[in-house]
LODREN-340049 format. One line per field, with one value per residue (C-alpha): chain; x, y, z. Coordinates in pm, whole numbers. Example, Ala and Ser with C-alpha at 12.3 -4.5 7.8 and 13.67 -1.06 7.14 Angstrom:
unit: c(A A) .
c1: c(1230 1367) .
c2: c(-450 -106) .
c3: c(780 714) .
END
This chain:
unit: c(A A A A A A A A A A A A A A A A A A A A A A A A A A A A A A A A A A A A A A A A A A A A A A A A A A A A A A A A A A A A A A A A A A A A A A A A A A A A A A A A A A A A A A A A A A A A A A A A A A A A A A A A A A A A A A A A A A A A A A A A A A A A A A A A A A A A A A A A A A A A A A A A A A A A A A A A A A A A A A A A A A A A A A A A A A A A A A A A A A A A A A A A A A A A A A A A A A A A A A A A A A A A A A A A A A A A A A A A A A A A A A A A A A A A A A A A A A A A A A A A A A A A A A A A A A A A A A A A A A A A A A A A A A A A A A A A A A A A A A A A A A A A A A A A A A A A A A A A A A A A A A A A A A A A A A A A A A A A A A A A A A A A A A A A A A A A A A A A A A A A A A A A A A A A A A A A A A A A A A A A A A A A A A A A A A A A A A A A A A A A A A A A A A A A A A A A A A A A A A A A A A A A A A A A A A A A A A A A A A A A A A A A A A A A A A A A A A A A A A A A A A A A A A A A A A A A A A A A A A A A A A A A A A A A A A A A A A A A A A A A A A A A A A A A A A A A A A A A A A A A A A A A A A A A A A A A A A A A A A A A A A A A A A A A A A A A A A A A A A A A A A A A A A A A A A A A A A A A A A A A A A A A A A A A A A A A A A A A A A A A A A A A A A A A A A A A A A A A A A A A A A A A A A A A A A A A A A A A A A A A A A A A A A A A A A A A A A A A A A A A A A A A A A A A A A A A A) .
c1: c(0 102 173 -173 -365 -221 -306 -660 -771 -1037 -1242 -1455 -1094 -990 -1304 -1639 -1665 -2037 -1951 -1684 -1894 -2162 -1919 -1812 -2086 -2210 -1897 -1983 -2332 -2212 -1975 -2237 -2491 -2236 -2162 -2523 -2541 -2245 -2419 -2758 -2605 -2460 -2721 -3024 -3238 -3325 -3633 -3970 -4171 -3968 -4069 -3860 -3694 -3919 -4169 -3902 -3869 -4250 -4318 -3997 -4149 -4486 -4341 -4504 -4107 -3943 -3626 -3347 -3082 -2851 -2571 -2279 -2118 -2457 -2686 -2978 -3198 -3404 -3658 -3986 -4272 -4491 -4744 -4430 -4447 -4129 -3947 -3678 -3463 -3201 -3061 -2850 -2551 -2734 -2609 -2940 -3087 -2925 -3018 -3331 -3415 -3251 -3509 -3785 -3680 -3634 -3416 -3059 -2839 -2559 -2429 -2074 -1985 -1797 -1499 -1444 -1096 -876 -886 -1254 -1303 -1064 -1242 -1573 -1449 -1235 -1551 -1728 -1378 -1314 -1629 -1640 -1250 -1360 -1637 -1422 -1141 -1444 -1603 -1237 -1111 -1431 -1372 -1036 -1098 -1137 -802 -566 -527 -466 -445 -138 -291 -451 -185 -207 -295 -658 -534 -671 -486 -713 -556 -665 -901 -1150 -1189 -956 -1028 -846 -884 -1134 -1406 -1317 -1512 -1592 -1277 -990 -783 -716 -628 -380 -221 -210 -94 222 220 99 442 684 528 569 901 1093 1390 1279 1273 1573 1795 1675 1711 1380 1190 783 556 509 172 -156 -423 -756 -976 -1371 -1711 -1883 -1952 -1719 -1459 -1161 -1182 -1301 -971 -702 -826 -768 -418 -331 -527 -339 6 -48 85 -49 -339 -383 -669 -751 -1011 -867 -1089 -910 -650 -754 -880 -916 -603 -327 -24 -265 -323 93 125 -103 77 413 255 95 337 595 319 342 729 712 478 654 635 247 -20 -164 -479 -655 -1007 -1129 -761 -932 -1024 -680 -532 -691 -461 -303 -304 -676 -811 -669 -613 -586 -872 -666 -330 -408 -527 -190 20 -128 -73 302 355 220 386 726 635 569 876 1127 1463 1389 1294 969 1084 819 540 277 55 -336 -599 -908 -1111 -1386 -1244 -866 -951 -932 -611 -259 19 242 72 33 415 622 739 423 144 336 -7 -347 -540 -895 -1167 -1476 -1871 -1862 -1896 -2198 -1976 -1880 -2201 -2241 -1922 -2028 -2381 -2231 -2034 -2260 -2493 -2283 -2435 -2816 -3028 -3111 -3407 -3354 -3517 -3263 -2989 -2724 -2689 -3016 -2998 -2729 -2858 -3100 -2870 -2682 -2433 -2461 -2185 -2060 -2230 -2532 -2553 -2501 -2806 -2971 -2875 -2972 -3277 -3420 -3345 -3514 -3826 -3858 -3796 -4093 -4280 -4212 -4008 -3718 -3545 -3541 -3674 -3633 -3961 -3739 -3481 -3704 -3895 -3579 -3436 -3773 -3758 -3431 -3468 -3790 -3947 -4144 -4443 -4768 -5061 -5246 -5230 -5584 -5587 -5982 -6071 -6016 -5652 -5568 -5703 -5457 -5184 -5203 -5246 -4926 -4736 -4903 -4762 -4411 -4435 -4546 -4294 -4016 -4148 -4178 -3823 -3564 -3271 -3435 -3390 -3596 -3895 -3834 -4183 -4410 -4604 -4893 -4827 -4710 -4391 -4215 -4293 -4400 -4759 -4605 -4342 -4145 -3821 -3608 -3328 -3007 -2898 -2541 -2372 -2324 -2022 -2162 -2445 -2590 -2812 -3056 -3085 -3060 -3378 -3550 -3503 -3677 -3940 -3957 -4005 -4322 -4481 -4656 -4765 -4878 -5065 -5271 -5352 -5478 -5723 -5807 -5751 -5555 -5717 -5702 -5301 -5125 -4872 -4725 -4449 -4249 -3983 -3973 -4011 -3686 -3472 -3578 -3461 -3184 -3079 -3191 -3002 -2647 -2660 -2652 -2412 -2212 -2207 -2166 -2507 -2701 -2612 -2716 -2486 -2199 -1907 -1868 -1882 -2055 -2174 -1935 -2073 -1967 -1814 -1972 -2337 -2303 -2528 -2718 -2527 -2444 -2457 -2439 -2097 -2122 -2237 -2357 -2736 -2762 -2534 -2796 -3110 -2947 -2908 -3293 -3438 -3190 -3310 -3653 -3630 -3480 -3744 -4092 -3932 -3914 -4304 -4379 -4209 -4435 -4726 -4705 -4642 -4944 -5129 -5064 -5090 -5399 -5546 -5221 -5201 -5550 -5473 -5175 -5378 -5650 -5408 -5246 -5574 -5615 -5368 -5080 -4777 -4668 -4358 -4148 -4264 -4606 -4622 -4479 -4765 -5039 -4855 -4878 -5234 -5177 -5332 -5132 -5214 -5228 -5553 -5650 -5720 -6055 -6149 -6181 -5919 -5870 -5888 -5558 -5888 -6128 -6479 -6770 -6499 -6613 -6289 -6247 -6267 -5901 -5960 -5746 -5528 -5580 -5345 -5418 -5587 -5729 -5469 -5370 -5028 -4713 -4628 -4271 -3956) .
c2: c(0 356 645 840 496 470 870 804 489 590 419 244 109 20 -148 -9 210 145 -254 -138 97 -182 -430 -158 -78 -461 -519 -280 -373 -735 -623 -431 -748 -986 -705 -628 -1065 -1154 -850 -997 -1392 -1297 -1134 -1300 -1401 -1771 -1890 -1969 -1813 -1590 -1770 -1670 -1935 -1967 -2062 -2266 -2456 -2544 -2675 -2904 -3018 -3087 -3261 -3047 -2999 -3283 -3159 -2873 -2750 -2589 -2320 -2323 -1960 -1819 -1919 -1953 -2262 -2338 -2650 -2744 -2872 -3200 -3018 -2954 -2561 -2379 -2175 -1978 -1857 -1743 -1991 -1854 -2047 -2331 -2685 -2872 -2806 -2998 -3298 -3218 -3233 -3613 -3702 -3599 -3751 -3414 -3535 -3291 -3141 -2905 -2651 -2547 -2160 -2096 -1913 -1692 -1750 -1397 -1351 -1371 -1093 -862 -893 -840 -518 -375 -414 -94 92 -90 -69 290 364 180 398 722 580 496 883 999 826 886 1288 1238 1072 1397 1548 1243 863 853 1052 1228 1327 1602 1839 1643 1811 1819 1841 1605 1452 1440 1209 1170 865 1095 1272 1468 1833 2067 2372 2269 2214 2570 2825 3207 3282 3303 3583 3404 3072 3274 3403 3049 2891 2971 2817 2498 2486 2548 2244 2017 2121 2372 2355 2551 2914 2784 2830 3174 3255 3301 3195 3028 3241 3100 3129 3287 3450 3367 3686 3690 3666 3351 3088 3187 2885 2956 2623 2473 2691 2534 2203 2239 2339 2033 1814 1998 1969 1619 1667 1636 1873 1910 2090 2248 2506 2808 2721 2350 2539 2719 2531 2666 2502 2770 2597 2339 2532 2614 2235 2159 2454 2276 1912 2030 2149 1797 1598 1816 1838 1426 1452 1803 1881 1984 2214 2335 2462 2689 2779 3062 3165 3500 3270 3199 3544 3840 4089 4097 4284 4365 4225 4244 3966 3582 3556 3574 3439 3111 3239 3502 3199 3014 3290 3335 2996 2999 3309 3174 2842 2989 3221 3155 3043 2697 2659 2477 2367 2269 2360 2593 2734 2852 3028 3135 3438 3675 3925 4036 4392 4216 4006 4076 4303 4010 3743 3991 4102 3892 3574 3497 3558 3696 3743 3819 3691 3813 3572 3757 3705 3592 3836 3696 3535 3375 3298 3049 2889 2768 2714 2490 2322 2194 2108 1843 1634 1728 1598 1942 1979 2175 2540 2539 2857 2896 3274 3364 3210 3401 3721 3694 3570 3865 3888 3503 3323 3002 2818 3017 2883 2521 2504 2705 2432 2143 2322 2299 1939 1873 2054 1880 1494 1656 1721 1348 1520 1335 1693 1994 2247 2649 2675 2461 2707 3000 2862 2750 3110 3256 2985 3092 3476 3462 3159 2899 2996 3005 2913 2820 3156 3303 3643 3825 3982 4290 4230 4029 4341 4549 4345 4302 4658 4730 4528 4627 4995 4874 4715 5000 5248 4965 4947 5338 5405 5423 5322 5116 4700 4471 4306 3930 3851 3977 3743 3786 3425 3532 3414 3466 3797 3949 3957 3944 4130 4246 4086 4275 4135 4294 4279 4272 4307 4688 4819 5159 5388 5677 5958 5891 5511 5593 5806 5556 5344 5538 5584 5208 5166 5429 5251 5004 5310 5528 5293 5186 5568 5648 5343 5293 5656 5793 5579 5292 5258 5008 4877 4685 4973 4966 4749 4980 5306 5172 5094 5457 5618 5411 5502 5872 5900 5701 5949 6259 6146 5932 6001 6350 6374 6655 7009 7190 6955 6925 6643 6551 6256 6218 5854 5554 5272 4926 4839 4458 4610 4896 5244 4980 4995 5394 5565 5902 6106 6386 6719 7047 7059 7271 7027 6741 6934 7052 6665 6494 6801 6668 6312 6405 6600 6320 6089 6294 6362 5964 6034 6284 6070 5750 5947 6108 5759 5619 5903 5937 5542 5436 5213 4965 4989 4844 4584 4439 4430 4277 3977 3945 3888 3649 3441 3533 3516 3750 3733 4029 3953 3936 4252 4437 4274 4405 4718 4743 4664 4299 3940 3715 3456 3190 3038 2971 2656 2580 2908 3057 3283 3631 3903 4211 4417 4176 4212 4313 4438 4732 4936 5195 5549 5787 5951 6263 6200 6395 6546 6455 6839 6760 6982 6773 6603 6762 6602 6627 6768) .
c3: c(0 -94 110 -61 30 376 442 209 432 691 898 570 487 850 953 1017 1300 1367 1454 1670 1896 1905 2038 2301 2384 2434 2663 2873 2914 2954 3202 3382 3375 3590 3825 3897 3918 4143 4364 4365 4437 4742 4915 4758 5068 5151 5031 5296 5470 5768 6128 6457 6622 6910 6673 6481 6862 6904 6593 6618 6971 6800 6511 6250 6134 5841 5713 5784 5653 5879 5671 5913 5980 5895 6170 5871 5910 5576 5572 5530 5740 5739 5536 5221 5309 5275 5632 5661 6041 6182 6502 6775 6947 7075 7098 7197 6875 6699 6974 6970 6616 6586 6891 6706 6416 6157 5872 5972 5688 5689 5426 5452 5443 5043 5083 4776 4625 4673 4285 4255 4618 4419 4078 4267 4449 4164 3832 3927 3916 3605 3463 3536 3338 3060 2994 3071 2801 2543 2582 2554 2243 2075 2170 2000 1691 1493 1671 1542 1689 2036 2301 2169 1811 1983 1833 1456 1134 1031 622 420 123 -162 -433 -822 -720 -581 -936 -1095 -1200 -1466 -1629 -1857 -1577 -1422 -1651 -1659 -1497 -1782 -1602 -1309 -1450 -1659 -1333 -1213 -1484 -1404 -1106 -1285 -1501 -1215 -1038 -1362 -1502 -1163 -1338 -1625 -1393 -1188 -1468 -1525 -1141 -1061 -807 -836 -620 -242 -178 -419 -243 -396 -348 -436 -333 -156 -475 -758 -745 -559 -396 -760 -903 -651 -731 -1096 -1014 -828 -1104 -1399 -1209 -1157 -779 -426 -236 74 187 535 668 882 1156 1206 1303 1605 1929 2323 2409 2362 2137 1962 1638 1617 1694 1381 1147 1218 1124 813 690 747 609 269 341 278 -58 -204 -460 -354 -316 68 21 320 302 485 584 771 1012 1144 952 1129 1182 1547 1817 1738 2095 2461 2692 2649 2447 2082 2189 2057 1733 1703 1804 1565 1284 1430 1305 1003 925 1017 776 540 509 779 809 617 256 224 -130 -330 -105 -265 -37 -170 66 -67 120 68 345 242 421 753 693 866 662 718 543 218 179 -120 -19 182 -57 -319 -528 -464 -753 -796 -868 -946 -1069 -1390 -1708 -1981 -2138 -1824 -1708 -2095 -2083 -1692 -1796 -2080 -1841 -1579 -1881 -2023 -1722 -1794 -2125 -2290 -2491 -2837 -2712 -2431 -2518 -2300 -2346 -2310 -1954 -1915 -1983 -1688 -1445 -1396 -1088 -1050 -979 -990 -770 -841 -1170 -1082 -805 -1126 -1371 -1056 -998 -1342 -1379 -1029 -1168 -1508 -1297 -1116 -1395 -1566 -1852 -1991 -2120 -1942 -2160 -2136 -1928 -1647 -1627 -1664 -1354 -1182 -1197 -1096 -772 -658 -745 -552 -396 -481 -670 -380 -633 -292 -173 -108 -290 -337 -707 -590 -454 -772 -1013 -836 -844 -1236 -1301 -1029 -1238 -1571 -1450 -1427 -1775 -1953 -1787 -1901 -2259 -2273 -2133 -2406 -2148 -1982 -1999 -2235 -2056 -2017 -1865 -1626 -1382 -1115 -951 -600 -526 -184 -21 -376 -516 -872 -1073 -1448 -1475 -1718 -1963 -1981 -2330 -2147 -1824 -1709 -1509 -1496 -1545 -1710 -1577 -1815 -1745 -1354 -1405 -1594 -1321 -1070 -1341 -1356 -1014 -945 -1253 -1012 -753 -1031 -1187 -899 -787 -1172 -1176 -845 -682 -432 -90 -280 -308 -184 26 -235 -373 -30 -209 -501 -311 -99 -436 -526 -290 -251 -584 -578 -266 -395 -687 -498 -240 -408 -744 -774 -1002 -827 -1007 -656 -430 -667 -746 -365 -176 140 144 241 69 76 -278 -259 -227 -423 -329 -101 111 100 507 531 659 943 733 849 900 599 373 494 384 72 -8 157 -93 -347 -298 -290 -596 -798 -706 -770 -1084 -1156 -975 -1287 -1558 -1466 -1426 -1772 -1969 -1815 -1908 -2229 -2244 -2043 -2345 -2303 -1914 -1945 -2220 -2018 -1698 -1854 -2047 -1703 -1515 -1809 -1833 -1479 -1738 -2016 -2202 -2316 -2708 -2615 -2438 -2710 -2936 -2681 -2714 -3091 -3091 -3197 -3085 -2803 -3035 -2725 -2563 -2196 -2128 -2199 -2316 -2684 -2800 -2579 -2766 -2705 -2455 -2293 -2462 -2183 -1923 -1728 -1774 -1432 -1532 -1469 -1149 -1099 -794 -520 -223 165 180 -214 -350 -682 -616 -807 -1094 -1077 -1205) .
END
């Protein structure tokens, strides 16, 4: 057997650890059973009914007594009477009875006293002490099984040694990030050919920091080194380093790094190395001095006064901001390679990759799944790509079509759908003609994104909604498509206070009022797009979320109402801008509400066709063929909205 194998072989290899327990477990019970016997033997009562021994005298006297049986060193007298009945006594010191039993005639025995050899009085006072280690020792080694073998392992390296048997991964199954596996890649040809950059004098890279978001393949990416390089990977998380015991984790650094000393040339992989690589000095007290002891170590491992020769060390995080200087300077992790959310054309070649495994059906295109699954990554895609093929086994398909991945997006954008969901006439009306608003204020907009479908089917918290289609990923944006946004959002709100007037609205725009103002707010503090506040920056935003995430910095009072009448501005002017397309449009808000009510699910084509007048050209189940306006529908009259003191309500900038 190999080294790998030897290191590989766990407890499915080296017998199975559920027999084992059950044998333990059935010694100890065993062991318990004769303990709880040998106690109940030796002071189990005689059998009979108890008499005294007066009584015991008079019946021997009146002959009612036929046998004995005297236990010497006891003083108990068992027998039984004329009449077979069973007695039991206790004699004193007296040497007539025995006389007086042969004159009457009772049939005498005797029982001599057992005298316990020494070996079985100490086994009998030494099994609860016994009996009680053994359990201690079982609870103990079962504590330690995860720490190493034995008692000592406690201080052993958690790394596992993952080997080609358990499937190999290259380059070819790592998609949507091409920049970073050309960084790698030379990392890759130093571990199959070092000589090649020795003659040159230089020297491979220590360690590569993998840098990205939650889900976009840096563990995937390290793999695919180790599997193109043909060589060894160990993989460890930061938090099997650290333990309450101060020294433990340093003990572990020091052992991981002998065990990849024996298979070098190899690859150390360490996920989640902010866990162990926090920057010190951060916290008082005991508290973090096993974690900075454990980060001491690793520091001097990885860059101390031995060469690790043919060690490569690769930790993945999502938090570099928090790490320690130390770990960052060259000849630690030399490089910080980024690993971020896949581009489009990122988003097809992973699509295409996890569905080599899944039976396609012909209306299936890659792209266009990609185009509305922006900001996925990775692992987003493949629970989208699982998802769909779950749904269409549920459905008794044998190929999962577009619909599966349309729903399958919609499931883990949103929910589940709740078709069981109780909604009255009245609440359903409104919802199609909230979402008819946003439709029509996306199909008016000339920056804004194409319509992929709109939906009333309640899903999650929402009621319905529009999903829009990116033609293509956007790393920035315009004034003119950040107004059309806010547009976008009011449709719903608008559309509700023209048909159903202004104490009819809804709750239903808080989402949309919040990414407003969100938006409104990021562009005047953050953006620099407000002519009255200027090209300054008073927001600090987190770059991950975007203007979500955009808090105000201290200002002057004034500076602070300058901006809220800023932020107000911008958004009753996206107010006005709805308000006037659904105006000047009322015919098609009512003809998409209407085809909504009719049939829960539009497309972005068929929209455009209700726009232009035109037929859906589709039937509802056991119904004729709907015309673009439903015939006898009592269409609601445009009320003009009113203010809370019926002052009409200003229509914007």
């Amino acid at each position: 057997m190999s080294d790998n194998d030897k290191q590989q072989q766990g407890p499915e290899n080296g017998g199975n650890p559920w027999m084992k327990s059950l044998l333990i477990w059935v010694g100890i019970l065993a062991a318990l059973a004769l303990f709880v016997t040998m106690f109940d033997n030796r002071n189990a009562p005689a059998t009979g009914d108890a008499i005294s021994y007066s009584q015991f005298i008079a019946k021997v006297n009146n002959g009612e007594v036929k046998s004995v049986n005297i236990a010497r060193g006891t003083g108990v007298v068992t027998g039984s009477f004329t009449n077979d009945s069973k007695f039991r006594t206790n004699a004193p010191e007296d040497p007539q009875m025995i006389r007086n039993l042969l004159d009457k005639n009772v049939q005498v025995t005797a029982r001599a006293e057992e005298t316990p050899s020494i070996w079985f009085y100490l086994l009998y006072q030494s099994l609860p002490f016994l009996l009680m280690l053994g359990i201690a020792f079982f609870v103990i080694r079962q504590m330690q099984k995860g720490s190493g073998s034995g008692a000592m392992g406690f201080g052993k390296s958690r790394a596992r040694l993952l080997t080609q048997k358990e499937g190999k991964v290259t380059f070819d199954d790592v998609a949507g990030i091409d920049e970073a596996r050309e960084e790698l890649q030379e990392i890759v040809e130093f571990l199959k050919d070092p000589t090649k950059f020795a003659r040159l004098g230089g020297k491979i890279p220590k360690g590569a920091l993998l840098v990205g978001s939650p889900g976009t393949g840096k563990t995937l990416l390290a793999r695919a080194i180790a599997g193109e390089a043909g060589v060894p990977f160990f993989t460890i998380s930061g938090s099997d380093f650290v333990e309450m015991f101060v020294g433990v984790g340093a003990s572990r650094v020091r052992d991981m790094f002998e065990q990849a000393k024996k298979s070098a040339p190899c690859i150390v992989f360490i996920d989640e190395i902010d866990a162990v690589g926090r920057s010190r000095g951060a916290g008082l007290g005991n508290q973090n001095d096993e974690r900075e002891q454990t980060l001491n170590q690793l520091l001097v491992e990885m860059d101390g006064f031995e060469a690790n020769e043919g060690i490569i060390i690769i930790a993945a995080t999502n938090r570099p901001d928090v790490l320690d200087p130390a770990l960052l300077r060259p000849g630690r992790f030399d490089r910080q390679v980024q690993v971020p959310r896949p581009d489009i054309e990122g988003r097809v070649k992973i699509l295409q990759v996890h569905m080599k495994k899944v039976p396609l059906a012909p209306d299936v295109e890659p792209r266009v799944i990609a185009r509305g699954t922006p900001g996925f990554s990775g692992a987003d895609l493949a629970n989208l790509v699982n998802e769909a093929a779950l749904l269409a086994a549920r459905r008794g398909k044998r190929l999962v079509a577009a619909q599966e991945f349309d729903d399958a997006r919609d499931k883990v954008l949103m929910g589940a759908e709740r078709r069981s969901m109780v909604m009255t006439d009245d609440e359903k009306r409104m919802t199609a003609y909230h979402e008819a608003g946003h439709a029509l204020v996306f199909a008016h907009e000339p920056t804004a994104d194409p319509i992929h479908k709109a939906t009333i089917i309640p899903r999650g918290f929402a009621l319905g909604m529009v999903q829009p289609l990116p033609e293509r990923d956007s790393y920035s944006y315009h004034r003119d498509k950040m107004h059309a946004d806010i547009a976008v959002a009011f449709g719903g709100r608008i559309a509700e206070e023209l048909i159903f007037g202004y104490d009819k609205v809804s709750s239903g725009a808080s989402n949309d009022i919040m990414q407003a103002t969100r938006l409104a707010r990021a562009m005047v503090t953050k953006w620099g797009l407000s002519d009255n506040v200027g090209p300054l920056d008073f927001s600090e935003s987190d770059e991950a979320y975007g203007y979500s995430m955009a808090r105000a910095k201290p200002m002057s009072d004034e500076t602070a109402r300058l901006i809220d009448s800023e932020v107000k501005a911008f958004v009753e002017r996206g107010l006005g801008r709805a308000r006037q397309l659904l105006t000047d449009h009322i015919d098609q808000l009512h003809t998409i509400a209407q085809a909504l009510l009719e049939f829960e699910t539009l497309t972005g084509e068929e929209i455009k066709r209700l726009i232009a007048g035109e037929d859906l050209g589709r039937e509802d189940p056991g119904t004729a063929a709907r015309p673009t306006a439903v015939a006898g529908t009592s269409i609601p009259k445009i009320r003009k909205p009113k203010g809370p003191f019926g002052q009409p309500t200003p229509q914007g900038a």
